[in-house]
FIKOLZA-1660 file (N, C-alpha, C; in steps of 0.1 Angstrom, whole numbers, plus 5000, padded with zeros to 4 digits):
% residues 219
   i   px   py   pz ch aa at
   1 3649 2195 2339  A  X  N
   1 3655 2186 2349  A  X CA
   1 3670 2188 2349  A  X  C
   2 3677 2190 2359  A  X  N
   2 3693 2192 2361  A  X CA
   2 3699 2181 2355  A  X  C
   3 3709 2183 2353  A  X  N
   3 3718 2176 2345  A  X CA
   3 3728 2171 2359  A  X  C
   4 3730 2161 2365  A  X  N
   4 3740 2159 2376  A  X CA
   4 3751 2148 2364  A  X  C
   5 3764 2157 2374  A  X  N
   5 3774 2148 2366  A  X CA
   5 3780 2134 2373  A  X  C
   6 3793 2128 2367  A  X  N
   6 3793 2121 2369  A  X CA
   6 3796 2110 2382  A  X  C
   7 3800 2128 2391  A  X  N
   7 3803 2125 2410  A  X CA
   7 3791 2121 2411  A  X  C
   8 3780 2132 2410  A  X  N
   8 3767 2133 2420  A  X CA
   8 3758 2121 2417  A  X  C
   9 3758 2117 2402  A  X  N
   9 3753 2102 2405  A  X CA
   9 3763 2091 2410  A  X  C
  10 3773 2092 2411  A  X  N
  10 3783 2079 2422  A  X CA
  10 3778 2082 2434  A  X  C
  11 3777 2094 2439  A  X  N
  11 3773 2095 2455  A  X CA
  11 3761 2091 2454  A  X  C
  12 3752 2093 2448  A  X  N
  12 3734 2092 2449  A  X CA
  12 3738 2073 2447  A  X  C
  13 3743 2069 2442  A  X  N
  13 3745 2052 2439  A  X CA
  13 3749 2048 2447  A  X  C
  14 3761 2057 2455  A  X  N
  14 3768 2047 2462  A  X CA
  14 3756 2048 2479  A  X  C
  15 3749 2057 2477  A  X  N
  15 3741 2062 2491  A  X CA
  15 3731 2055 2489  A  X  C
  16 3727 2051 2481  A  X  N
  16 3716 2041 2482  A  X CA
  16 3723 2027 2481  A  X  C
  17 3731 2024 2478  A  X  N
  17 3739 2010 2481  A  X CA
  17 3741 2008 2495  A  X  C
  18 3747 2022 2502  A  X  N
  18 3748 2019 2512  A  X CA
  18 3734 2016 2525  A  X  C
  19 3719 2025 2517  A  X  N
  19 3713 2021 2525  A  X CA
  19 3703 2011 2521  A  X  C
  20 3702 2004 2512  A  X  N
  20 3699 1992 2509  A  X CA
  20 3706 1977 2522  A  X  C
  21 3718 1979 2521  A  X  N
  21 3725 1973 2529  A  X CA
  21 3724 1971 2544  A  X  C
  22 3722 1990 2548  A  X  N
  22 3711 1992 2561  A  X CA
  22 3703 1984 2559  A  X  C
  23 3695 1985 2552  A  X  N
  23 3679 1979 2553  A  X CA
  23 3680 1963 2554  A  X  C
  24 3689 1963 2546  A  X  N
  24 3690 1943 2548  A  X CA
  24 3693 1941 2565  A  X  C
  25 3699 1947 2569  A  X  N
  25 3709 1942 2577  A  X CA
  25 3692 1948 2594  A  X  C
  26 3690 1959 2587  A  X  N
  26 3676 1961 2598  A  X CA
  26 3672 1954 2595  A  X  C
  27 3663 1946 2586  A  X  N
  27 3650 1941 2583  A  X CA
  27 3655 1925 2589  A  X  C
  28 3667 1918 2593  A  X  N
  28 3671 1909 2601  A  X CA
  28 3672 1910 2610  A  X  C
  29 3677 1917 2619  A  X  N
  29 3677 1921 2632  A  X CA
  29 3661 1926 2634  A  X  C
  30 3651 1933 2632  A  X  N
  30 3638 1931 2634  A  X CA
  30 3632 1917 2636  A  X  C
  31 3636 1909 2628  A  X  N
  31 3625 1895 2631  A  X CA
  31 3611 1896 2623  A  X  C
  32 3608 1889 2625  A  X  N
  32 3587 1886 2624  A  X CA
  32 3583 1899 2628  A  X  C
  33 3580 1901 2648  A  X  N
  33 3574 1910 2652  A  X CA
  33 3577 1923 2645  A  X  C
  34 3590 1924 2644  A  X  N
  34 3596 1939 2644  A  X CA
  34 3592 1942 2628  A  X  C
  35 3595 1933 2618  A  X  N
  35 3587 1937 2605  A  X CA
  35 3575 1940 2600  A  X  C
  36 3563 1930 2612  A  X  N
  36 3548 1938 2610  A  X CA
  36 3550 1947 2613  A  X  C
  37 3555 1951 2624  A  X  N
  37 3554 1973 2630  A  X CA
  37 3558 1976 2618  A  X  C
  38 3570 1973 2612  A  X  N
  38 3569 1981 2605  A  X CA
  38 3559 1986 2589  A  X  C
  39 3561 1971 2581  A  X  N
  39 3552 1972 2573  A  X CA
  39 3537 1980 2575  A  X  C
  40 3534 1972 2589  A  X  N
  40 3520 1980 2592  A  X CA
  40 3519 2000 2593  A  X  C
  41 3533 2003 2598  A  X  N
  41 3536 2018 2600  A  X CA
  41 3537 2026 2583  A  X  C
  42 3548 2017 2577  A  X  N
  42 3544 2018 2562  A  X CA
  42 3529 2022 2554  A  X  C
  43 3517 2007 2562  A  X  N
  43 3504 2006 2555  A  X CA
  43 3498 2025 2560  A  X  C
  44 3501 2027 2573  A  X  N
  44 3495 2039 2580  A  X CA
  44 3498 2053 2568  A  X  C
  45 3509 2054 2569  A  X  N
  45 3517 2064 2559  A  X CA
  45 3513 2064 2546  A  X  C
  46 3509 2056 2544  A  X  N
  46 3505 2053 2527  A  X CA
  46 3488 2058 2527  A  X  C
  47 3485 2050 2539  A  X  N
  47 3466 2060 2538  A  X CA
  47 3469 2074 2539  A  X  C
  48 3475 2078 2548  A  X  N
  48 3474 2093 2551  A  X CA
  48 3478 2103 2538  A  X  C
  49 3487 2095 2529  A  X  N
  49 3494 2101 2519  A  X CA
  49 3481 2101 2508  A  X  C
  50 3472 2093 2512  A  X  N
  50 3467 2087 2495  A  X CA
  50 3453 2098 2502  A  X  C
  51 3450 2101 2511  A  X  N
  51 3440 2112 2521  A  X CA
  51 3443 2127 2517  A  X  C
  52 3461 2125 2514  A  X  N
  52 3464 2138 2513  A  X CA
  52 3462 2143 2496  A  X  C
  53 3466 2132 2491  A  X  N
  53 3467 2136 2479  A  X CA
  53 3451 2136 2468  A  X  C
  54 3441 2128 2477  A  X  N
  54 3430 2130 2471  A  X CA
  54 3424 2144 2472  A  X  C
  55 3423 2151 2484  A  X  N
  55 3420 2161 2486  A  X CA
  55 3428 2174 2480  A  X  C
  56 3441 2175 2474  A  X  N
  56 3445 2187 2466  A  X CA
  56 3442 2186 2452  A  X  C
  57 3435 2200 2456  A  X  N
  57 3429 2205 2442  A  X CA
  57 3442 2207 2434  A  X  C
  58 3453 2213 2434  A  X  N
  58 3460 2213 2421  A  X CA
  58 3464 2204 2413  A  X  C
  59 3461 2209 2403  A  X  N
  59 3467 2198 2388  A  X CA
  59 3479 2196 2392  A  X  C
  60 3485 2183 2386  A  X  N
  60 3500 2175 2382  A  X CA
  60 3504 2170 2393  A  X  C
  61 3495 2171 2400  A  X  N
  61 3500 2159 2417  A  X CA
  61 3501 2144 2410  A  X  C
  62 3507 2137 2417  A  X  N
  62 3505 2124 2413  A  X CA
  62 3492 2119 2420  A  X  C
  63 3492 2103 2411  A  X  N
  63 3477 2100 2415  A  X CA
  63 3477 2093 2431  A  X  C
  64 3463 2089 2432  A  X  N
  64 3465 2088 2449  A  X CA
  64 3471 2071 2449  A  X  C
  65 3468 2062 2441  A  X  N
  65 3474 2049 2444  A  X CA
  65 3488 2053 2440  A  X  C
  66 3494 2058 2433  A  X  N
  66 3511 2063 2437  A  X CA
  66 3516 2069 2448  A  X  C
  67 3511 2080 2452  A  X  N
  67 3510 2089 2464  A  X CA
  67 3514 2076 2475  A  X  C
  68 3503 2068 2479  A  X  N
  68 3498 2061 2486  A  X CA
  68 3509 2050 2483  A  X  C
  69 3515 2043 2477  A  X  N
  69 3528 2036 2477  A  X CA
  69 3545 2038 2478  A  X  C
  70 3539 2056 2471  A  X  N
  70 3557 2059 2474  A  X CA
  70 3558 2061 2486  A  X  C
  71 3547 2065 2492  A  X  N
  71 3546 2069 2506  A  X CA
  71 3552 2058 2518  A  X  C
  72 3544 2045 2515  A  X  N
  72 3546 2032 2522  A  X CA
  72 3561 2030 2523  A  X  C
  73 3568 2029 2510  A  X  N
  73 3578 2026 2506  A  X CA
  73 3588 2034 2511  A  X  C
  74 3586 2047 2511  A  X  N
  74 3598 2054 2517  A  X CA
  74 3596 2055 2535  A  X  C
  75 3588 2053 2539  A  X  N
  75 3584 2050 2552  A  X CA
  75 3592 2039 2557  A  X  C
  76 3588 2025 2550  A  X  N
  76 3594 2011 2555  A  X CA
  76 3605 2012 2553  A  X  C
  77 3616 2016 2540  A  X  N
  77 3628 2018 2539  A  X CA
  77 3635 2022 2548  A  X  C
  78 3628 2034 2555  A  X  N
  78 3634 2041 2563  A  X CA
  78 3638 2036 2575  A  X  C
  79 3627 2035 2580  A  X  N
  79 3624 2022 2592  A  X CA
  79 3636 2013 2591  A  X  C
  80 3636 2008 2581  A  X  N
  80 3644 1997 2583  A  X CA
  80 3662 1999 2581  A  X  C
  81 3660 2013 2573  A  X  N
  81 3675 2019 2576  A  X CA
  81 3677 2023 2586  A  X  C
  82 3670 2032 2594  A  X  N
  82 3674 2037 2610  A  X CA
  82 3676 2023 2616  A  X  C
  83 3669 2011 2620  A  X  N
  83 3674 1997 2626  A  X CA
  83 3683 1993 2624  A  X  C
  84 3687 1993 2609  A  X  N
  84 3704 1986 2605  A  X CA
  84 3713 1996 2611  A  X  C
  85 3708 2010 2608  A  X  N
  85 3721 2019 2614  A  X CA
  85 3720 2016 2632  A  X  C
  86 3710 2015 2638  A  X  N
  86 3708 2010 2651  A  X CA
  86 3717 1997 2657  A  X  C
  87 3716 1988 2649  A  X  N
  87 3723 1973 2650  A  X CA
  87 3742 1975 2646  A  X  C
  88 3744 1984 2637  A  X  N
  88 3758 1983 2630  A  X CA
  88 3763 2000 2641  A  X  C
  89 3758 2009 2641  A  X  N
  89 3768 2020 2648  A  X CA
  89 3754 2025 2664  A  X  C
  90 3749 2022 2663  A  X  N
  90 3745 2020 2679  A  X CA
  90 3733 2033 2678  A  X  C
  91 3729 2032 2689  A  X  N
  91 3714 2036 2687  A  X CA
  91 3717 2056 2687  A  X  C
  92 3728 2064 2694  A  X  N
  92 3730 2072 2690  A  X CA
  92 3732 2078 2676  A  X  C
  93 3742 2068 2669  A  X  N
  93 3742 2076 2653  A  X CA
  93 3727 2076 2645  A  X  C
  94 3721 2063 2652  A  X  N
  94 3711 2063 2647  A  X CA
  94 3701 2072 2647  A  X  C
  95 3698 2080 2657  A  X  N
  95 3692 2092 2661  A  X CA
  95 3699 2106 2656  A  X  C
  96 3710 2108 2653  A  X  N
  96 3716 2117 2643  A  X CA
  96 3711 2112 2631  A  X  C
  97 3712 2106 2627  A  X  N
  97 3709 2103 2610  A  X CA
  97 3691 2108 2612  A  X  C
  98 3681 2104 2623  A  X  N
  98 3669 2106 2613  A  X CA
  98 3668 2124 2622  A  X  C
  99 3678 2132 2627  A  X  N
  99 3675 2141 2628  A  X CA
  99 3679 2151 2615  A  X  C
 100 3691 2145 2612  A  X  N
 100 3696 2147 2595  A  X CA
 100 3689 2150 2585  A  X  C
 101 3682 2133 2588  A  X  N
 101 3669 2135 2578  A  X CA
 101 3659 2144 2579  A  X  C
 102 3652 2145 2592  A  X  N
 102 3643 2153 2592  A  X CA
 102 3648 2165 2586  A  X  C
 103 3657 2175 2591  A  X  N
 103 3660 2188 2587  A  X CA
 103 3665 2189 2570  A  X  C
 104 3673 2182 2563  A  X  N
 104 3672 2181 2551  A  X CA
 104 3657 2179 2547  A  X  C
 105 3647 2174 2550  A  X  N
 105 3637 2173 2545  A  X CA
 105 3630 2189 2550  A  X  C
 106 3630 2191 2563  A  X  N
 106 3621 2205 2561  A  X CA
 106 3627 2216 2555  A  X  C
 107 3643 2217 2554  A  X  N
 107 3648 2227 2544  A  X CA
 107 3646 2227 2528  A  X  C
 108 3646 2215 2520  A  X  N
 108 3636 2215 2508  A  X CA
 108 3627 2221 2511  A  X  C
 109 3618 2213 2520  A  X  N
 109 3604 2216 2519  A  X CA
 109 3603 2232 2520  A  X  C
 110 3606 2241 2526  A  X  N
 110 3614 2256 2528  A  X CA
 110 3615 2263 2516  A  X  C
 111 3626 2256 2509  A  X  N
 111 3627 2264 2497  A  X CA
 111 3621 2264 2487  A  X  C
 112 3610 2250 2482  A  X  N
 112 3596 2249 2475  A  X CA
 112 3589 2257 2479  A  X  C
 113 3586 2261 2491  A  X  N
 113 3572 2267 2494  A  X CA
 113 3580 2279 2489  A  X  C
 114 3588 2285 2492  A  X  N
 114 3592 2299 2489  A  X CA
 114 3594 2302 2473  A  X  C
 115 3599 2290 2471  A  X  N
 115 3596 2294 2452  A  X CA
 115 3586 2293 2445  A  X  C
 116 3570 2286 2452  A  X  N
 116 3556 2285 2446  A  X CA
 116 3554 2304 2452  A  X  C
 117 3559 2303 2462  A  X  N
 117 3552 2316 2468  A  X CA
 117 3554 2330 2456  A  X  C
 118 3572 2330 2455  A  X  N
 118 3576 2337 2446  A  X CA
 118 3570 2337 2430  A  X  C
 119 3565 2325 2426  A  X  N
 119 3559 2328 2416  A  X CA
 119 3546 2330 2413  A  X  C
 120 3537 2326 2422  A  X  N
 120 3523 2333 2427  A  X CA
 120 3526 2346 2427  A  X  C
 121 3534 2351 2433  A  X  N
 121 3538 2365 2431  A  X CA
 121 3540 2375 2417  A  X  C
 122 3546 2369 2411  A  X  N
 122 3550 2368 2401  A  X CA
 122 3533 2382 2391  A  X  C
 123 3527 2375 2390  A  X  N
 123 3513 2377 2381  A  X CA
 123 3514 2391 2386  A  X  C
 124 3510 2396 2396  A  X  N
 124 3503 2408 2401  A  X CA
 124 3514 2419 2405  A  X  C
 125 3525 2412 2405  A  X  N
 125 3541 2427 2397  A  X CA
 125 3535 2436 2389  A  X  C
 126 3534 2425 2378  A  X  N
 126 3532 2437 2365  A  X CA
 126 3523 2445 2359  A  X  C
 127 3522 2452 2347  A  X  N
 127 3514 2460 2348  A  X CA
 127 3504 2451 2340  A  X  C
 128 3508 2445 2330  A  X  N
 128 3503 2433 2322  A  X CA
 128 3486 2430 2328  A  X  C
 129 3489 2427 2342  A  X  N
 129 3475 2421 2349  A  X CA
 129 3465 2430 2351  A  X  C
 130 3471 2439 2345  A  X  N
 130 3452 2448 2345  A  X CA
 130 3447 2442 2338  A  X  C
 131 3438 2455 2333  A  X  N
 131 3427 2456 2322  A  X CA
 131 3430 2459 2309  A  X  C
 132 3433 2451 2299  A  X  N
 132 3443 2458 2288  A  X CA
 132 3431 2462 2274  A  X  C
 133 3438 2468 2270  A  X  N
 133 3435 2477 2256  A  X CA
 133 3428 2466 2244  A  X  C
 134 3418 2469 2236  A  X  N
 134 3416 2463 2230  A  X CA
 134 3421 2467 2217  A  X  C
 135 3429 2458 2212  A  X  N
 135 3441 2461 2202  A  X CA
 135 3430 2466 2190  A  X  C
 136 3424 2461 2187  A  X  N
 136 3416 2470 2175  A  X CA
 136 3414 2485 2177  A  X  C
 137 3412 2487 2187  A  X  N
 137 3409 2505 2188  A  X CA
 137 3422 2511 2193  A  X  C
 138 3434 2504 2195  A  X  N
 138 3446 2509 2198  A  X CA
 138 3456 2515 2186  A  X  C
 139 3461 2523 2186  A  X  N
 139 3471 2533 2178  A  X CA
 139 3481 2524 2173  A  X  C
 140 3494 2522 2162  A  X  N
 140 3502 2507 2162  A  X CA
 140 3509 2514 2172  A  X  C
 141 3514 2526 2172  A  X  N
 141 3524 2528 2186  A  X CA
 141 3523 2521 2197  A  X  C
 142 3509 2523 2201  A  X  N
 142 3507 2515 2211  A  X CA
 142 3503 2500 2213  A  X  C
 143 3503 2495 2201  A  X  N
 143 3505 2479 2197  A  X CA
 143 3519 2476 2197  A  X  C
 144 3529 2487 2192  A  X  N
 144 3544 2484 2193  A  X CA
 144 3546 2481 2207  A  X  C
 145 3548 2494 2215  A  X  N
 145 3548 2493 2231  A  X CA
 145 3542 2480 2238  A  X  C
 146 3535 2473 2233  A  X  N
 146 3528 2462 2237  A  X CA
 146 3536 2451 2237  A  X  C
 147 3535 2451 2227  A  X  N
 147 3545 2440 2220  A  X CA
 147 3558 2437 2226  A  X  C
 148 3563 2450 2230  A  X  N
 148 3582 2451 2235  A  X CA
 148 3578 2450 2249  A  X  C
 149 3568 2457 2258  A  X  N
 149 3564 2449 2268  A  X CA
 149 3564 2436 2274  A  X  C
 150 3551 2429 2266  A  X  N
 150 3549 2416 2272  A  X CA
 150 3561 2408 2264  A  X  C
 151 3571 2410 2256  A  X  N
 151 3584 2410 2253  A  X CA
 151 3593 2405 2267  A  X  C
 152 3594 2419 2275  A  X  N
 152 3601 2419 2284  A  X CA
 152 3597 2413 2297  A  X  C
 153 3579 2405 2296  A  X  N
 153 3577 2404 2307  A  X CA
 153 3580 2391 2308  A  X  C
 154 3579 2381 2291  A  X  N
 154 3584 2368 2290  A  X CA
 154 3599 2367 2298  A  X  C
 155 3607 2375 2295  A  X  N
 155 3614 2369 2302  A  X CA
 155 3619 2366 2314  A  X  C
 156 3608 2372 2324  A  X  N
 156 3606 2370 2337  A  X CA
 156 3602 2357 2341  A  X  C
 157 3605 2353 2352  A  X  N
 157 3596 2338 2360  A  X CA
 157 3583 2341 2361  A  X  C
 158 3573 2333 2355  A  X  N
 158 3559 2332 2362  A  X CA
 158 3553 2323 2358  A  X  C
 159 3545 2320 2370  A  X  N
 159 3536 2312 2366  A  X CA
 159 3531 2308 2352  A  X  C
 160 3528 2297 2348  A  X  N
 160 3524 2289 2336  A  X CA
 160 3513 2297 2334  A  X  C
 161 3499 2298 2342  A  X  N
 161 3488 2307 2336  A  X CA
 161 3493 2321 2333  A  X  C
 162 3505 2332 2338  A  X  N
 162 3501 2341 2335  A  X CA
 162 3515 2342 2320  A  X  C
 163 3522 2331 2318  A  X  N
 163 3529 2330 2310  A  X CA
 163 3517 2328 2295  A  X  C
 164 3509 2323 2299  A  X  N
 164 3497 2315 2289  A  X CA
 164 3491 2327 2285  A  X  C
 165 3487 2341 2295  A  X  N
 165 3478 2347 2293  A  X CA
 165 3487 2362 2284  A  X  C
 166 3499 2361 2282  A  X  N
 166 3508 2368 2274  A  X CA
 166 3511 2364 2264  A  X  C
 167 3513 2352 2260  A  X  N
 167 3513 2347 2249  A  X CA
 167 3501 2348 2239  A  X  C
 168 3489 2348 2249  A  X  N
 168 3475 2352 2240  A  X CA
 168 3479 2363 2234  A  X  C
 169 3476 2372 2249  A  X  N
 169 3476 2386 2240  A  X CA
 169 3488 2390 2230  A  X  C
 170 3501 2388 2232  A  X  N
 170 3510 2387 2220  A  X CA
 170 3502 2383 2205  A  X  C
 171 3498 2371 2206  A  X  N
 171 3489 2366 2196  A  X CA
 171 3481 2375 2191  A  X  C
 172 3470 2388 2200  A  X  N
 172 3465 2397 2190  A  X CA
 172 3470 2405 2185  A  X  C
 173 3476 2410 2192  A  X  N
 173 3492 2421 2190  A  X CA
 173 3491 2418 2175  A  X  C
 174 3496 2405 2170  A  X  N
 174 3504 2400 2160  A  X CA
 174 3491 2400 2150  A  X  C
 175 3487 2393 2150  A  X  N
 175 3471 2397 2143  A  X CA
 175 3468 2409 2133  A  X  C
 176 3465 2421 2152  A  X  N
 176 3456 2435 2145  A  X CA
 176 3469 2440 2137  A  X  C
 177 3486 2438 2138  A  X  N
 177 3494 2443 2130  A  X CA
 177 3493 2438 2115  A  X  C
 178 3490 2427 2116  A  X  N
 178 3492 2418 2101  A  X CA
 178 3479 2424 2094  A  X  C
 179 3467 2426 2099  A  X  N
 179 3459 2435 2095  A  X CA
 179 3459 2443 2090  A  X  C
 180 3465 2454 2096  A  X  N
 180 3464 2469 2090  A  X CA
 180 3474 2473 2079  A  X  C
 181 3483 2462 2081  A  X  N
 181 3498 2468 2064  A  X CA
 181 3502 2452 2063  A  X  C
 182 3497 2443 2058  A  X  N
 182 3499 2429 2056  A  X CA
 182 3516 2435 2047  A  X  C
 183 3520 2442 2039  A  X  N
 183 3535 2442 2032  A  X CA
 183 3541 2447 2041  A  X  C
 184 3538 2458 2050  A  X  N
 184 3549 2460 2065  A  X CA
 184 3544 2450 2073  A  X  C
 185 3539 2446 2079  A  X  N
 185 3539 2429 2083  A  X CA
 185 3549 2421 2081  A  X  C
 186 3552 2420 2069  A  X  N
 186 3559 2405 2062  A  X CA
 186 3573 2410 2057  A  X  C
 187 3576 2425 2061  A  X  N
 187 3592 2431 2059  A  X CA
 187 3593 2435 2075  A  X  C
 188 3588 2433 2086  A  X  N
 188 3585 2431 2097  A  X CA
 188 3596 2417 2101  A  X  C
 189 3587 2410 2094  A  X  N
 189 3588 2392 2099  A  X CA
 189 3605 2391 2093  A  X  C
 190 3607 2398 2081  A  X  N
 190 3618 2393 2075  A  X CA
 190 3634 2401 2078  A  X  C
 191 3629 2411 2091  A  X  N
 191 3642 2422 2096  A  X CA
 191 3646 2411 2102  A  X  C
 192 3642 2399 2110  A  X  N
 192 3649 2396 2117  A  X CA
 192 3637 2389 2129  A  X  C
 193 3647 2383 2139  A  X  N
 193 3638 2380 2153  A  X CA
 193 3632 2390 2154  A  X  C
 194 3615 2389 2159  A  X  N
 194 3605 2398 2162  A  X CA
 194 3610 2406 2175  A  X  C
 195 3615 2398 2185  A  X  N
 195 3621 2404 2196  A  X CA
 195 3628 2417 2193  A  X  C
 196 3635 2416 2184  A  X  N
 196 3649 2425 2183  A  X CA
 196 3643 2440 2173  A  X  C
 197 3631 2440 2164  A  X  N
 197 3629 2452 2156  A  X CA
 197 3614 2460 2163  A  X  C
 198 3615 2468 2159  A  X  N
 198 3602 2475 2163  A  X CA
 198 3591 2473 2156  A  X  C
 199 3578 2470 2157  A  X  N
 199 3568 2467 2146  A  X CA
 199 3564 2484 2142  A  X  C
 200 3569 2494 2151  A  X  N
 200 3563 2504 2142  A  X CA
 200 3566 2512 2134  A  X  C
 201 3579 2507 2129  A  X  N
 201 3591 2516 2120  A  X CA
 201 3583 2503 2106  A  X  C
 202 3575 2494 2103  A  X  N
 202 3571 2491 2095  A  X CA
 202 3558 2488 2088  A  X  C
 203 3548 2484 2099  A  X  N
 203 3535 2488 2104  A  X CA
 203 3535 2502 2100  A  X  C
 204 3525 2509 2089  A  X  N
 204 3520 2519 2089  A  X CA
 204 3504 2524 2090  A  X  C
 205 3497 2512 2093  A  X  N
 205 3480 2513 2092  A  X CA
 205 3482 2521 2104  A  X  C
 206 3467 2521 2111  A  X  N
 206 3459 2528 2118  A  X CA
 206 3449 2525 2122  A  X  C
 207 3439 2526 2132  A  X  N
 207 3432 2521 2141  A  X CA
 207 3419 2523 2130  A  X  C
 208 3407 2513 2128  A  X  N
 208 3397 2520 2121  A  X CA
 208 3386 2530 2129  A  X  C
 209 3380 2539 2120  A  X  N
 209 3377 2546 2124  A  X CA
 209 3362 2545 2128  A  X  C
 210 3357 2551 2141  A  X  N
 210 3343 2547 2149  A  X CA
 210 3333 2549 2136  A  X  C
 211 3328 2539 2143  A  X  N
 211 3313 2541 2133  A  X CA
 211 3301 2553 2137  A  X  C
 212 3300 2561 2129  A  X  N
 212 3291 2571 2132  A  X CA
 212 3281 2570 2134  A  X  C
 213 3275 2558 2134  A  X  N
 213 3259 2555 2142  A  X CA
 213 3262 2555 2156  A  X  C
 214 3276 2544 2157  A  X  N
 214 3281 2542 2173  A  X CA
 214 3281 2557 2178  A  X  C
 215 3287 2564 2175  A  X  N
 215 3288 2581 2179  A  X CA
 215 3279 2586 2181  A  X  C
 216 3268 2583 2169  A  X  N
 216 3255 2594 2173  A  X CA
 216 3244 2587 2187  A  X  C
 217 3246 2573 2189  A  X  N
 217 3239 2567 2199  A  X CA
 217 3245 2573 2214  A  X  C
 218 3260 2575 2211  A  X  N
 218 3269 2577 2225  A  X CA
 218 3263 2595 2226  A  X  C
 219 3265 2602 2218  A  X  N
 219 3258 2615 2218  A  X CA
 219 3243 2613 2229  A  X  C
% end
């Protein structure tokens, strides 16, 4: 989460002060009539929100009775800020402000989609997303290489699954090494950050060797 200093929350404070104030000053000038429309326009927005949010399959959405109330809420507010701005600077500013709105809202919306996109993308860059080696029958050279790899792929943006699916394999990496020279292993661990040394300047095992029944069957 950003860290905003101590301008950008006075503007975010003082912009909602000021449209709080809208909203009083609309939601008086509405009346009776004019506040069922709105509330009721609110009730509308809040179904359609709680419709939308039941039906996405992705995890970490919020739930549908929140969906379905922030929804209402920022709906009525709104409503009732375009009226006050309607009543206090006249029905023109008022129609600049929710074209404001709109376009600030579709240019977020713009740059989220383009950074989910970008990291969807993300997975199928690298070489990582194949079919990888099964570290037991791999050489340590080629456990080192591995290692300084998915190394270098952590430090790219991606997705949480394919961040998840490097950290495994790192995990065997680290394993079949500790295996084969457990004392180069642990003068390994003790050069320093793993990032920074090579595991195969200490690592001296070797891949074990096929089983000769397996060979004579493949024959």
């Amino acid at each position: 989460m950003p860290v905003r200093g101590p301008l950008v929350r006075f503007l975010i404070g003082f912009g909602l002060a000021c449209a709080a104030v809208l909203a009083v000053v609309g939601g008086i000038a509405l009346r009776g009539p004019g506040l069922v429309a709105v509330c009721v326009s609110g009730a509308l927005a809040g179904c359609v929100a709680a419709g939308v949010a039941r039906e996405t399959p992705r995890p970490g959405r919020r739930s549908v009775l929140e969906s379905a109330g922030q929804a209402a809420a920022v709906t009525i507010g709104a409503l009732l800020v375009v009226s006050g701005t309607a009543v206090l600077a006249g029905g023109a500013v008022a129609l600049l402000l929710v074209g404001l709105a709109a376009a600030g809202w579709a240019a977020r919306r713009w740059v989220r989609d383009r950074r989910e996109a970008a990291l969807r993308a993300v997975p199928s860059a690298g070489s990582w997303a194949g079919p990888a080696v099964a570290v037991d029958g791999a050489s340590t050279a080629t456990l080192g290489e591995e290692w300084r790899r998915t190394g270098a792929e952590l430090q790219r943006p991606l997705a949480p699954a394919a961040r998840q699916r490097l950290v495994a394999r790192r995990a065997q990496v680290l394993d079949e090494l500790e295996r084969r020279d457990p004392d180069g292993f642990a003068r390994w661990l003790a050069a320093g950050p793993l990032g920074s040394a090579d595991p195969t300047g200490f690592v001296r095992g070797t891949p074990p060797h096929a089983d000769p029944s397996t060979e004579t069957e493949a024959a």
